[in-house]
C-alpha positions in Angstrom: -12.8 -14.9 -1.3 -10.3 -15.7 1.1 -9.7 -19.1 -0.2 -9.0 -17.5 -3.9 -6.3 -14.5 -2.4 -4.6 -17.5 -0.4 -4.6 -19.5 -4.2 -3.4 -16.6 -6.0 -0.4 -15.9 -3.2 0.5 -19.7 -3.3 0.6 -19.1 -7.6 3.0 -16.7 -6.9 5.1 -18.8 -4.7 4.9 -21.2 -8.1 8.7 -20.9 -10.0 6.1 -19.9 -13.3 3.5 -17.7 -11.7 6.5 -15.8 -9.9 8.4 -15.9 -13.4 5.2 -14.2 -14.6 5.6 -11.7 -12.0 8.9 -10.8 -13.1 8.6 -10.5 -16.4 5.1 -8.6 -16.3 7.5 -6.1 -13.4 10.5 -5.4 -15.8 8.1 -5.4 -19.4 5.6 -2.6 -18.0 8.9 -0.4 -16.4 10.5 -0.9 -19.2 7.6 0.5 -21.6 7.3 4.2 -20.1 11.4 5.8 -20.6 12.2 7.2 -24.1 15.4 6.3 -26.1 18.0 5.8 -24.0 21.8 7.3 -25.0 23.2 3.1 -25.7 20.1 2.4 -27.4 20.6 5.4 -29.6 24.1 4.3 -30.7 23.1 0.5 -31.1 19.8 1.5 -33.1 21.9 3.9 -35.2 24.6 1.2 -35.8 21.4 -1.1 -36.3 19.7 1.1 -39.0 23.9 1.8 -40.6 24.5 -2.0 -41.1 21.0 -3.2 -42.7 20.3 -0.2 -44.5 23.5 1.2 -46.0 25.6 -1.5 -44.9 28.2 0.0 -42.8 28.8 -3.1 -40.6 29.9 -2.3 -36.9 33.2 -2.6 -36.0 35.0 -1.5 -39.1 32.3 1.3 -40.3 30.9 2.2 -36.6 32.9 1.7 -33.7 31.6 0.7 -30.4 32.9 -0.4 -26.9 31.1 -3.2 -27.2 30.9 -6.6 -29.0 28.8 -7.2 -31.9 25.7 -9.8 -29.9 23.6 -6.2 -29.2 24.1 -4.8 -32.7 23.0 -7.9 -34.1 19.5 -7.9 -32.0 19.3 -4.0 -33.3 20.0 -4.6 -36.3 16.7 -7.1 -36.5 14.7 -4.9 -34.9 15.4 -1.9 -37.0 15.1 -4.4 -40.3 11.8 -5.4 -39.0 10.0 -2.5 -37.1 12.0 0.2 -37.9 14.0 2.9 -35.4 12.4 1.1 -32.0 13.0 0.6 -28.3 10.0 -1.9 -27.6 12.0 -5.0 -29.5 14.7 -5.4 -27.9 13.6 -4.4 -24.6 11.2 -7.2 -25.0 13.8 -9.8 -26.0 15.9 -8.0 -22.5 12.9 -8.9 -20.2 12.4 -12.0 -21.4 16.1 -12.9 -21.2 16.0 -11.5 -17.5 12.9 -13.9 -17.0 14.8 -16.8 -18.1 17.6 -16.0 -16.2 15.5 -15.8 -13.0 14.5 -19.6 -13.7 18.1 -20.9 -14.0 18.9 -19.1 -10.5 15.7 -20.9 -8.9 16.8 -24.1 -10.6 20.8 -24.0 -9.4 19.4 -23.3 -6.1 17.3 -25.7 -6.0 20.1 -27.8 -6.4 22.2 -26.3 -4.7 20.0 -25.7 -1.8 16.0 -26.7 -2.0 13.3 -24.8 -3.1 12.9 -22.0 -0.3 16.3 -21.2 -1.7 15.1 -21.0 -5.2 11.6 -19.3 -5.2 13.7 -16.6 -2.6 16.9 -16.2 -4.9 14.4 -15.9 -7.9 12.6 -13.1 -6.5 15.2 -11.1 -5.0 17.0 -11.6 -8.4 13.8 -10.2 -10.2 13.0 -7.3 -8.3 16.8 -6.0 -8.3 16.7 -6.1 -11.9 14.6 -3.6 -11.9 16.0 -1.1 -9.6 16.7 2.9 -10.7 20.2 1.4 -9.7 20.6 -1.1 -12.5 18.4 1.2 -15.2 16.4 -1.7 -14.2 14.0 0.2 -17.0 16.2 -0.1 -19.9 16.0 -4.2 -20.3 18.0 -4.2 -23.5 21.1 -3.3 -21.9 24.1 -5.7 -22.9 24.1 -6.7 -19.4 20.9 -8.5 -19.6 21.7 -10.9 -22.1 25.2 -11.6 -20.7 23.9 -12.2 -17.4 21.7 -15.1 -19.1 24.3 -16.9 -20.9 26.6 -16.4 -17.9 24.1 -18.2 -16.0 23.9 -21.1 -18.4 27.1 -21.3 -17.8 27.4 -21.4 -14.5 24.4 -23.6 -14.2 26.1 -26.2 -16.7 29.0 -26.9 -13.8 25.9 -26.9 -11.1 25.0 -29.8 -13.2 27.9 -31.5 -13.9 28.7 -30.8 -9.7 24.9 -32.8 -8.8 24.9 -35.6 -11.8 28.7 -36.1 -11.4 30.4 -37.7 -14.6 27.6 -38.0 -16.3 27.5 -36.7 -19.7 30.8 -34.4 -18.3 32.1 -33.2 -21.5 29.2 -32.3 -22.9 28.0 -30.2 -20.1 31.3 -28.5 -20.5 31.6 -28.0 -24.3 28.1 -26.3 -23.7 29.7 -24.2 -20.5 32.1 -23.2 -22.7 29.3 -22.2 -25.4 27.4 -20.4 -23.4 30.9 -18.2 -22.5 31.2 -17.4 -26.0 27.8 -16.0 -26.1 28.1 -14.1 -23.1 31.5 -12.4 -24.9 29.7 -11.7 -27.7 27.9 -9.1 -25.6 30.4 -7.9 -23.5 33.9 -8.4 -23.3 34.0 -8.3 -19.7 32.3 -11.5 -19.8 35.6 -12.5 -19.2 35.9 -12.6 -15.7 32.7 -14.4 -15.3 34.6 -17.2 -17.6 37.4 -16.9 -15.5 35.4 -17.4 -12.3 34.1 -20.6 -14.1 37.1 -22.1 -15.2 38.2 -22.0 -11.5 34.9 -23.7 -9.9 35.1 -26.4 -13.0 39.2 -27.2 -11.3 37.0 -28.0 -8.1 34.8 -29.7 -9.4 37.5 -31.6 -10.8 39.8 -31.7 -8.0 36.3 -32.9 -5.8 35.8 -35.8 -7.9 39.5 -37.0 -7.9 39.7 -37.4 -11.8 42.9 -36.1 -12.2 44.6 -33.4 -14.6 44.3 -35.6 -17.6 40.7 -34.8 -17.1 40.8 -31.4 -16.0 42.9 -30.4 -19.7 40.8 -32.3 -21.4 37.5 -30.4 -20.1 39.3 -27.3 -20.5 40.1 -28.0 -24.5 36.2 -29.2 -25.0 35.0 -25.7 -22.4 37.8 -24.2 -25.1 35.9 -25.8 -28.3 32.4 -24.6 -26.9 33.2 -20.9 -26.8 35.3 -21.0 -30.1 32.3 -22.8 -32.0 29.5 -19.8 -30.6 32.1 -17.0 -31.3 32.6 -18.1 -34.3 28.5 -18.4 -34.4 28.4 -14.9 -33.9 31.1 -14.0 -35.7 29.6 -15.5 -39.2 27.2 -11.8 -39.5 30.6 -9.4 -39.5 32.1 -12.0 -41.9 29.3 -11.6 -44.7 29.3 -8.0 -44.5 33.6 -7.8 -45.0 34.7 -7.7 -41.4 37.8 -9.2 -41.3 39.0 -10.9 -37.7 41.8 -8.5 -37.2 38.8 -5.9 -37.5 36.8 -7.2 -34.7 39.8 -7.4 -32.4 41.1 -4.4 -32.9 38.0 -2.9 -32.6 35.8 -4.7 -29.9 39.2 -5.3 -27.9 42.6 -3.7 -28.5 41.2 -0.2 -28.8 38.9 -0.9 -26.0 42.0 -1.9 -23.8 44.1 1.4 -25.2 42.0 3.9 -24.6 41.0 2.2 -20.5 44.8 2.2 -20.2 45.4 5.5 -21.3 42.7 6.8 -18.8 43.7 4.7 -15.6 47.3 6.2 -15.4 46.7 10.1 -13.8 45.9 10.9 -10.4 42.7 12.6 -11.2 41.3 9.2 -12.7 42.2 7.5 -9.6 40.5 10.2 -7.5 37.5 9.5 -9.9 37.3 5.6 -9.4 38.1 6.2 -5.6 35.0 8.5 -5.5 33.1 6.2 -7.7 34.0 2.7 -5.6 32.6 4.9 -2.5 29.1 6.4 -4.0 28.4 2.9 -5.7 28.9 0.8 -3.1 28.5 2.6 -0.2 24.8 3.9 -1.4 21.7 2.6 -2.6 19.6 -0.5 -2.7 22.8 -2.6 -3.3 23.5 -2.5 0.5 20.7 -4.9 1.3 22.7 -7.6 0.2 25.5 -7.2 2.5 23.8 -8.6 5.6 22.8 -11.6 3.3 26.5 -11.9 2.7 27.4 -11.5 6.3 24.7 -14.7 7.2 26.2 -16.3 4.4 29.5 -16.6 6.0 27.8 -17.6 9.2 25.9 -20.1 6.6 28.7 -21.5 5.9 29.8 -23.1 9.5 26.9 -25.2 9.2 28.5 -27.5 5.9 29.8 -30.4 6.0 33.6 -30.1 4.9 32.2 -31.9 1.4 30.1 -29.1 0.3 31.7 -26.4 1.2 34.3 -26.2 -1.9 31.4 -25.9 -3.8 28.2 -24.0 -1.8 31.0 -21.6 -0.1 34.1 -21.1 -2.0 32.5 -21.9 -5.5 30.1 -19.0 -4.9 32.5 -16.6 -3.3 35.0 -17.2 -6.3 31.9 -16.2 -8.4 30.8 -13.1 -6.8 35.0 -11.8 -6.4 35.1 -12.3 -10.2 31.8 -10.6 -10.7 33.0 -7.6 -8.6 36.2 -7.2 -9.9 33.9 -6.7 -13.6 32.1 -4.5 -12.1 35.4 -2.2 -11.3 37.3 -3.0 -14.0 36.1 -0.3 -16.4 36.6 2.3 -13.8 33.3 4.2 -14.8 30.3 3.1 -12.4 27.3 3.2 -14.8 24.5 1.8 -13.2 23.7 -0.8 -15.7 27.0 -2.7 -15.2 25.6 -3.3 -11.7 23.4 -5.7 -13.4 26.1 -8.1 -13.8 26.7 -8.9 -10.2 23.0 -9.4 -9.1 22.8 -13.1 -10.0 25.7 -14.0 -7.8 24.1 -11.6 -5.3 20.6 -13.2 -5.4 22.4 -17.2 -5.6 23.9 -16.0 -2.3 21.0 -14.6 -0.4 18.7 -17.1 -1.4 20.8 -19.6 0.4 21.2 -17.8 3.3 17.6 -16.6 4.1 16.8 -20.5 3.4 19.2 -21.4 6.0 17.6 -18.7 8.2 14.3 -19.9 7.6 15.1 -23.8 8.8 16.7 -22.5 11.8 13.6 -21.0 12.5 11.3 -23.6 13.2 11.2 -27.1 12.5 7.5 -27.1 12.4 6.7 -27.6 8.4 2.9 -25.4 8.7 5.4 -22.8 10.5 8.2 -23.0 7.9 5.4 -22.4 5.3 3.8 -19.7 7.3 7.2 -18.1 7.6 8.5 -18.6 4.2 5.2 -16.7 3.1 5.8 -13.5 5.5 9.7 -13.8 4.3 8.6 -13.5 0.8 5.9 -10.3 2.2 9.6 -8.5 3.2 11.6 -9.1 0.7 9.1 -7.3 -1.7 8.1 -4.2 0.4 12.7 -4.4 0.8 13.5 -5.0 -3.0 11.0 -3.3 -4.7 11.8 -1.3 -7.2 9.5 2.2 -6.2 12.3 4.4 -7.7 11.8 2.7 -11.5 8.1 2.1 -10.7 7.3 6.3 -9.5 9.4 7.1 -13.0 7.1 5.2 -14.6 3.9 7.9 -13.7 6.1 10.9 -12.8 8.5 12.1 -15.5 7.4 14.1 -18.4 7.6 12.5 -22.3 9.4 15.4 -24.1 10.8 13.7 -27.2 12.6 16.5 -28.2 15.5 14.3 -29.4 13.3 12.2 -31.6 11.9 15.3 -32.8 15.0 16.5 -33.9 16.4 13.5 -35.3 13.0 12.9 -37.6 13.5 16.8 -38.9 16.6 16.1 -39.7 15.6 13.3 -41.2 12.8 15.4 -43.4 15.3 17.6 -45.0 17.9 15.5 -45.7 18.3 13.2 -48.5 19.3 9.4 -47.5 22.4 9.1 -49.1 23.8 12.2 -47.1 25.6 12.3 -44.3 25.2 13.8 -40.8 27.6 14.3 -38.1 25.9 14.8 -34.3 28.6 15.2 -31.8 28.3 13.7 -28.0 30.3 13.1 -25.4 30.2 10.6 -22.2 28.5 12.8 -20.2 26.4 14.2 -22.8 25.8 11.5 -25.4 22.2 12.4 -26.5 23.4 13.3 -30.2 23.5 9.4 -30.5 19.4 9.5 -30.3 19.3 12.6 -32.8 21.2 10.3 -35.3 19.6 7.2 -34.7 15.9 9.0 -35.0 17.4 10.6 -38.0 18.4 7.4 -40.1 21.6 9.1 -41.6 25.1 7.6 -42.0 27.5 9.3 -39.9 30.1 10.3 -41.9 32.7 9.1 -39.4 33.1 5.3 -37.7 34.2 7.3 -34.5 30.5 8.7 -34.4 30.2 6.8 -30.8 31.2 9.3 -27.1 33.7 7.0 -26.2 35.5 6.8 -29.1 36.6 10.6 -29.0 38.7 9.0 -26.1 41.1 6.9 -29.1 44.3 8.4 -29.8 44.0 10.6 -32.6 39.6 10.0 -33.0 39.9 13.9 -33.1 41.4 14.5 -36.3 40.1 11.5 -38.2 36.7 12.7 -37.3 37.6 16.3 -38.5 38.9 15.1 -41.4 36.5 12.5 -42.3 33.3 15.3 -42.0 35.3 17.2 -45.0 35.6 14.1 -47.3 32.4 13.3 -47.4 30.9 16.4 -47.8 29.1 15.9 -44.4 25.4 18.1 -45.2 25.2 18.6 -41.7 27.2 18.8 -38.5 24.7 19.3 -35.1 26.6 20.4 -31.7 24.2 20.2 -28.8 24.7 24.2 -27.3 25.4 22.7 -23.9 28.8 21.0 -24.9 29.9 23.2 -27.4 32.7 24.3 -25.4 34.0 20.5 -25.6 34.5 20.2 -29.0 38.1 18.9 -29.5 40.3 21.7 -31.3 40.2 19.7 -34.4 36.3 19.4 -35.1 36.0 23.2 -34.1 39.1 24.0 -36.7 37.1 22.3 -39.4 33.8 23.4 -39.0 34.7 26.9 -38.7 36.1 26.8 -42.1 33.8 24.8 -43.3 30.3 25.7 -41.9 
C-alpha cells in the first residue's frame, strides 16, 4: 500500500501526471459557475455572427479582438448557447501552457525548477483571484501564445544560431496570435523584442542581425494576424473596421476616462486592494529570493536568467495596470512570469539546502507538500459546493426567447458594474438592435444616442432594463423609450 501512495506521489512529480492534475483542477472548477457577464457578450456576438450574420467588430462591438469571438462562434454553431466549449478549450490551453513553463525552466534552470514553476503556475490559475473558474477568459489563451513566444527566444538563447530565424518568425507568430485575443498582448511583445536585443547583443552578431530578426519576428505576427483576420474578411469587415473598432475606440474611450481626479483616485484605490491583498502576495518573497538568486550567476547568465525575466514580469505588470480597471481575470496575465520566477528561486533554495541527492529528493517532495496546502485554490474550490444555481438570467433570456420571433430584435441594457443583460441576450438568441449592445461601449462618445436612435429604427419588439440600474439609463435611451414604450 505504501509502496503504491509513494508511486502515485512520484506520478505526480511526473511533467504529464502533474499536467493531469492541472487540467483535471481547472476543468472540474470550471464546470460548477453559471454564465459569466464576458461569456454572455462573446456567446451573444457568437450566436449574432453565425446565425444572422452580424460579424463582430462592425455589427457588435467589443473591447476585445476577434480570437474569443471566433472560439464562440464555433461553439455556439456546434452546441448551441454553451459555456462547457470553450471553457474546455481554456483549460486545456492553461494545461499546455503549464508544460511550456516546466520546459523553459528546465532550460533555464533544471527540473526542480520546472515540475515547481509548473505547479505553482497551475494552482494560481485557478484562484477566486484570477476567476480561476472561468477558463475561457481571453487571458487564458493569450497567456499560451505569449508563452510560445517567450519560449521560442528560450530556445534560440540554449541552441544559439541554430535555426535563428525561424525560431523568430514563429516568436513573432505566436505574438500575432496572442493580439488576436487581446490587444494588450502588446506589452508582452514588447518585453520580447527587448530580451530577443540580448540575446542578440549576448551572441555578438551585430545589428545587421538584430534588424533582420526583427523584420522575420515582424513577418511572423503579420502572417497570424492576417490568419485571423481571414474570418472578419469573409463576412465584409473591412481593415479600417477592425482597427477602429478593436483599437482606436478602445484607446478613446481609456483616454477619455484616465484624465479626472476621480479616475485617478479609482486606479490609486485599485493598485492598493490588488496588490496589496490576496493570494498574489505569496509571490513577493519568491521575488525577494530571486534577487538574492541572482548573486549567485555567473556575469554570463545573468542578462538572460535575471534581467531577461525581470524585463518580462515589468512589461507584464505594467498590462496589468494599463487598463486602469483591476478585474481579476487580467491577473491572469502576469502569473506565468510569476511562476518562471519562483520556480527558479525555490530551486535555488532547494540546492542550497543540502547536497545530499536522497535529501534533495526528500525535500523537493515536502517543498512540493507546501506549495499546495499555500497555492491552493479553497476559495474557487468551496464555490464549487457552496453557491446556489439560480439561473434566473437564463430563464429570462430563454422566455424571451419563447415569445419573440427570430428575426426581431431585443435591446437588454447593462452597464460595467451591472452587465448581466449580456446573459439575458445571449440566452435569448435575439439580434440586438444596436452594435453598442456591449457595457463598455456606453463609455464611446456619443454610444448614447446611436443606441436611442438605433432601438427606434428597427422597430426594437423589446427593450429590458434590469430594475436595479434603471436610474443609470443615459438621458437619451430613457428619452426614447418613454415615448416609445
Amino acid at each position: 500500500m505504501n509502496n503504491k501512495r509513494a508511486s502515485g506521489f512520484k506520478f505526480m512529480t511526473l511533467p504529464y501526471g502533474l499536467g493531469l492534475f492541472i487540467f483535471l483542477l481547472l476543468f472540474i472548477v470550471s464546470l460548477f459557475p453559471l454564465m459569466g457577464i464576458d461569456e454572455g457578450v462573446w456567446s451573444y456576438i457568437g450566436t449574432a455572427w453565425g446565425k444572422f450574420e452580424i460579424p463582430p467588430l462592425k455589427g457588435a462591438l467589443d473591447d476585445k479582438t476577434q480570437g474569443i469571438h471566433i472560439i464562440y462562434a464555433v461553439s455556439n454553431l456546434l452546441f448551441g448557447v454553451n459555456v462547457w466549449f470553450a471553457r474546455l478549450l481554456g483549460c486545456m490551453a492553461l494545461t499546455w501552457s503549464s508544460f511550456i513553463i516546466y520546459s523553459i525552466c528546465l532550460k533555464l534552470r533544471n527540473y526542480f525548477a520546472g515540475i515547481t514553476a509548473m505547479l505553482v503556475f497551475g494552482l494560481a490559475m485557478a484562484w477566486r483571484s484570477v476567476d480561476g473558474a472561468y477558463t475561457a477568459q481571453t487571458e487564458s489563451f493569450m497567456v499560451l501564445f505569449n508563452l510560445l513566444a517567450i519560449k521560442m527566444i528560450v530556445d534560440i538563447y540554449w541552441e544559439q544560431p541554430k535555426r535563428f530565424f525561424y525560431k523568430l518568425f514563429l516568436c513573432g507568430f505566436f505574438i500575432g496570435c496572442a493580439l488576436s485575443f487581446k490587444q494588450t498582448a502588446l506589452f508582452s511583445a514588447a518585453a520580447v523584442v527587448i530580451i530577443y536585443y540580448l540575446v542578440n547583443r549576448n551572441f555578438k552578431l551585430g545589428n545587421r542581425n538584430f534588424l533582420f530578426g526583427l523584420l522575420f519576428i515582424s513577418l511572423g505576427c503579420i502572417t497570424s494576424l492576417i490568419l485571423f483576420y481571414i474570418p472578419l474578411l469573409l463576412s465584409a469587415v473591412s481593415v479600417m473596421d477592425y482597427f477602429c473598432a478593436a483599437w482606436l475606440n478602445i484607446l478613446s474611450m481609456f483616454a477619455s476616462q484616465s484624465g479626472s481626479a476621480a479616475s485617478t483616485a479609482v486606479r490609486i484605490n485599485g493598485f492598493s486592494i490588488a496588490w496589496g491583498t490576496g493570494k498574489i502576495v505569496l509571490f513577493y518573497p519568491l521575488i525577494i529570493l530571486f534577487f538574492i538568486y541572482r548573486l549567485k550567476l555567473k556575469n554570463e547568465q545573468k542578462f538572460f536568467l535575471f534581467y531577461g525575466l525581470l524585463i518580462w514580469q515589468f512589461f507584464d505588470f505594467l498590462s496589468v495596470n494599463a487598463v486602469g480597471y483591476y478585474w481579476s481575470h487580467q491577473f491572469k496575465q502576469i502569473i506565468p512570469s510569476f511562476a518562471v520566477i519562483s520556480g527558479l528561486s525555490l530551486s535555488g533554495l532547494l540546492e542550497k539546502s543540502t547536497r545530499n541527492p536522497q535529501k534533495t529528493n526528500r525535500n523537493f517532495y515536502f517543498l512540493l507538500v507546501i506549495i499546495t496546502l499555500l497555492w491552493f485554490p479553497y476559495g474557487t474550490v468551496a464555490d464549487r459546493f457552496n453557491q446556489e444555481r439560480t439561473d434566473d438570467f437564463r430563464k429570462l433570456g430563454n422566455l424571451i426567447e419563447k415569445n419573440t420571433q427570430s428575426d426581431d430584435y431585443v435591446y437588454v441594457f447593462a452597464t460595467l458594474n451591472y452587465g448581466y443583460g449580456m446573459i439575458v441576450q445571449a440566452y435569448s438568441q435575439r439580434k440586438s438592435p444596436t452594435r453598442y449592445f456591449a457595457p463598455f461601449s456606453l463609455g464611446l462618445n456619443g454610444a448614447a444616442e446611436k443606441i436611442s436612435n438605433d432601438i427606434i429604427k428597427k422597430n426594437t419588439r423589446l427593450v429590458v432594463v434590469p430594475s436595479a440600474i434603471k436610474n443609470r439609463l443615459p438621458q437619451p435611451i430613457r428619452a426614447k423609450i418613454s415615448e416609445y414604450y
